[in-house]
C-alpha positions as YAML, in Angstrom:
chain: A
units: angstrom
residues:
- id: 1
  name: UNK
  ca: [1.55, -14.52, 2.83]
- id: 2
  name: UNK
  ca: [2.83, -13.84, -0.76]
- id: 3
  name: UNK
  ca: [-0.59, -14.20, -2.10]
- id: 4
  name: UNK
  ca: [-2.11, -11.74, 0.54]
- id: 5
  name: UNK
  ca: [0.94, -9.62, -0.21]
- id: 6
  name: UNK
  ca: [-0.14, -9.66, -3.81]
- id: 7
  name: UNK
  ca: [-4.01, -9.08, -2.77]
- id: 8
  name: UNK
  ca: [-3.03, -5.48, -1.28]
- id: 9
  name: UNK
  ca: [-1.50, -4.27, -4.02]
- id: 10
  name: UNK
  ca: [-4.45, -3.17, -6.04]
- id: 11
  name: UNK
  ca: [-6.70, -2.68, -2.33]
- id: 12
  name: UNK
  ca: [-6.32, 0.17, -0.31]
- id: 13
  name: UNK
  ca: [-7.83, -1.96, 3.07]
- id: 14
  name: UNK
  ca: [-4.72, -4.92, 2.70]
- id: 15
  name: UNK
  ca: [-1.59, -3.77, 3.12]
- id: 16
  name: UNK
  ca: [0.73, -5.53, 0.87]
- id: 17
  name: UNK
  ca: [4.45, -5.08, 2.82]
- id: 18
  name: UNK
  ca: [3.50, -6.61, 6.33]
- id: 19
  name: UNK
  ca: [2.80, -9.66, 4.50]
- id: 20
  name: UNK
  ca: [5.77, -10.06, 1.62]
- id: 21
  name: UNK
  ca: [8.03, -9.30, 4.64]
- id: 22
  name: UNK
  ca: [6.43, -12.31, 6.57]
- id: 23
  name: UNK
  ca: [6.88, -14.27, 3.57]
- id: 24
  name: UNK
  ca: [10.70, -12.93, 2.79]
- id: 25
  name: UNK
  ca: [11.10, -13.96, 6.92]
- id: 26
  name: UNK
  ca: [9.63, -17.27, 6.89]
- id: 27
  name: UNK
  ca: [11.44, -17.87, 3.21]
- id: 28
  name: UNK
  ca: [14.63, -17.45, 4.50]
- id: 29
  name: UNK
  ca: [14.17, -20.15, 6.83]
- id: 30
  name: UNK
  ca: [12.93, -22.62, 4.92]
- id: 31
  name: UNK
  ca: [13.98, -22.09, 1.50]
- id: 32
  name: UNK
  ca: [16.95, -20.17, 0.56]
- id: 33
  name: UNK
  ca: [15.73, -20.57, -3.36]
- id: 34
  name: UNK
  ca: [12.20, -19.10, -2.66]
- id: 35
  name: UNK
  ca: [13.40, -16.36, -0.55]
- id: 36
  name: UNK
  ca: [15.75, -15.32, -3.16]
- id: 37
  name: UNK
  ca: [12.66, -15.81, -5.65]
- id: 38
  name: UNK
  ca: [10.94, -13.13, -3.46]
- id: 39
  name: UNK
  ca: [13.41, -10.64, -2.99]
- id: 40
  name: UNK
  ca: [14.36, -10.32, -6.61]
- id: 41
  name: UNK
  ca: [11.00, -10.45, -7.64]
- id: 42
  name: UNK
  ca: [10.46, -7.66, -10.35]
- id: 43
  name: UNK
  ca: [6.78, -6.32, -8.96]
- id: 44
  name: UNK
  ca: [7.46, -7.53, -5.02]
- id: 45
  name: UNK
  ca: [11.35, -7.10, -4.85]
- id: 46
  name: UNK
  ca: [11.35, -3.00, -4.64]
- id: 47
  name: UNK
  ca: [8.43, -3.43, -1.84]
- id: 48
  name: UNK
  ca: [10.95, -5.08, 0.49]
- id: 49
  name: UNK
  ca: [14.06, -3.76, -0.25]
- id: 50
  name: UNK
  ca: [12.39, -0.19, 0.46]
- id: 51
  name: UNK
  ca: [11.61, -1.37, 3.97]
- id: 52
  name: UNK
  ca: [15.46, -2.63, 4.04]
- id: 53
  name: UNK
  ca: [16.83, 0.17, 3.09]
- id: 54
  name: UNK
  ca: [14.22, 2.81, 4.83]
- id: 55
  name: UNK
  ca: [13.26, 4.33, 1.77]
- id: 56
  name: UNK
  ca: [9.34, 4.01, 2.53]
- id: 57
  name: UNK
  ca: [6.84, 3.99, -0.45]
- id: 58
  name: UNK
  ca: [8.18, 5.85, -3.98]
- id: 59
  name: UNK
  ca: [6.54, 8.19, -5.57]
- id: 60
  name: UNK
  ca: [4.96, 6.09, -7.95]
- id: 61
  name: UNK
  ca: [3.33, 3.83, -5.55]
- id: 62
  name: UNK
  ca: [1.88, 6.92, -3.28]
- id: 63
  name: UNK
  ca: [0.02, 8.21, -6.77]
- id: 64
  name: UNK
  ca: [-1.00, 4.93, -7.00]
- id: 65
  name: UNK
  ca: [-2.35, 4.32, -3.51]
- id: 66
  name: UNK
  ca: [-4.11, 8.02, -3.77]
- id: 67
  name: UNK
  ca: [-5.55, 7.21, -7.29]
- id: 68
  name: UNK
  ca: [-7.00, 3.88, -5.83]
- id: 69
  name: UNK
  ca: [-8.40, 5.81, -2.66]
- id: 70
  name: UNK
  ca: [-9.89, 8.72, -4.86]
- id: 71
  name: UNK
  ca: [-12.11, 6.35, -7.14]
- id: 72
  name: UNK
  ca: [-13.10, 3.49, -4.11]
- id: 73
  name: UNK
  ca: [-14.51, 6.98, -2.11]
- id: 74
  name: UNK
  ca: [-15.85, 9.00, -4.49]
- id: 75
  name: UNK
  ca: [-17.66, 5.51, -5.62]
- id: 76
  name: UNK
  ca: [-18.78, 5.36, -2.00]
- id: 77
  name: UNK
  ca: [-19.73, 9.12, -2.08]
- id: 78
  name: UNK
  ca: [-22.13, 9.04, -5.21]
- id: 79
  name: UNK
  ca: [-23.42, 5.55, -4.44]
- id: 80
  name: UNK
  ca: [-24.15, 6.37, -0.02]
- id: 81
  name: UNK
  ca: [-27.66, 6.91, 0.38]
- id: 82
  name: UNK
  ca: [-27.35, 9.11, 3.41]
- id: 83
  name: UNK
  ca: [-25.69, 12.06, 3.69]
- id: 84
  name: UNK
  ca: [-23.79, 11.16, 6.76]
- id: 85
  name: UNK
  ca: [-22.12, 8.23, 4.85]
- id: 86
  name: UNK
  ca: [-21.49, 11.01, 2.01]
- id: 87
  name: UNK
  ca: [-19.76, 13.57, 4.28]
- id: 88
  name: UNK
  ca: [-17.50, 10.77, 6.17]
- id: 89
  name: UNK
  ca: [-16.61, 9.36, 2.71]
- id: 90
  name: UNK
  ca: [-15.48, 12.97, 2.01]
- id: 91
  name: UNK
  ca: [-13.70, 13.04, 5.31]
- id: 92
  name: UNK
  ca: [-11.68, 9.99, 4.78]
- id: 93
  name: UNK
  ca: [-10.84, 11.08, 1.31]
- id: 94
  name: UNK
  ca: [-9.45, 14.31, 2.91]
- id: 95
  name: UNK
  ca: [-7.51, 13.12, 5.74]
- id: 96
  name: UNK
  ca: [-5.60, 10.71, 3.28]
- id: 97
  name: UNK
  ca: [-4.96, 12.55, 1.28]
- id: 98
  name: UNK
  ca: [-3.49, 15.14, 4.15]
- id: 99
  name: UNK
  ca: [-1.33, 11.83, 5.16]
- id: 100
  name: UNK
  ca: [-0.45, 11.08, 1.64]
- id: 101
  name: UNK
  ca: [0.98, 14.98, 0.92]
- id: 102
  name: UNK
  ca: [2.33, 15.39, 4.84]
- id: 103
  name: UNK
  ca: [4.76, 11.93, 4.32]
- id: 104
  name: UNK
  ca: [5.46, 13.37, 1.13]
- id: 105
  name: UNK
  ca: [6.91, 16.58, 2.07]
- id: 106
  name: UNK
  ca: [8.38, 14.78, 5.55]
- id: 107
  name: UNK
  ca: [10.59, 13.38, 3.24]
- id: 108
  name: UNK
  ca: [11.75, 15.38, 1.16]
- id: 109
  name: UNK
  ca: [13.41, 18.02, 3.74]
...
């Protein structure tokens, strides 16, 4: 789970929390050192301890996740060779990035 954790972070398909908080569940009930490994973890720590404390993704990691979106579709935009398959790349960019700004300002009021 920690590994498929770690997989999502650079992919926009995988999510990355579902599985460290698998991992953080089943590591607590097996081994107290590797759960503690996990939570204090500098790079998969602040993943779990935002779902903890219902902070939700920072800042930082929404950039991230749009920056990773914009390239993989615009990719799949230049590189479609049908138009359809150019317009739904387009789409998807669009209504992400609607999702992206709409949790963004949900917060913040």
């Amino acid at each position: 789970m920690v590994g498929l954790g770690v997989v999502g972070i650079p992919t926009p398909i995988l999510p990355t929390t579902p599985f460290l908080l698998l991992a953080a569940y089943c590591f607590a009930r097996s081994s107290p050192r590797w759960h503690q490994w996990l939570v204090t973890h500098r790079i998969l720590g602040p993943y779990i301890a935002a779902f903890r404390e219902k902070r939700g993704l920072t800042v930082g990691q929404k950039w991230r996740i749009a920056a990773i979106v914009t390239t993989t579709l615009l990719l799949s935009a230049l590189f479609a060779p049908m138009w359809i398959m150019r317009t739904l790349a387009i789409f998807i960019w669009a209504t992400s990035m609607i999702g992206l700004y709409l949790s963004r300002t949900a917060r913040s009021e």
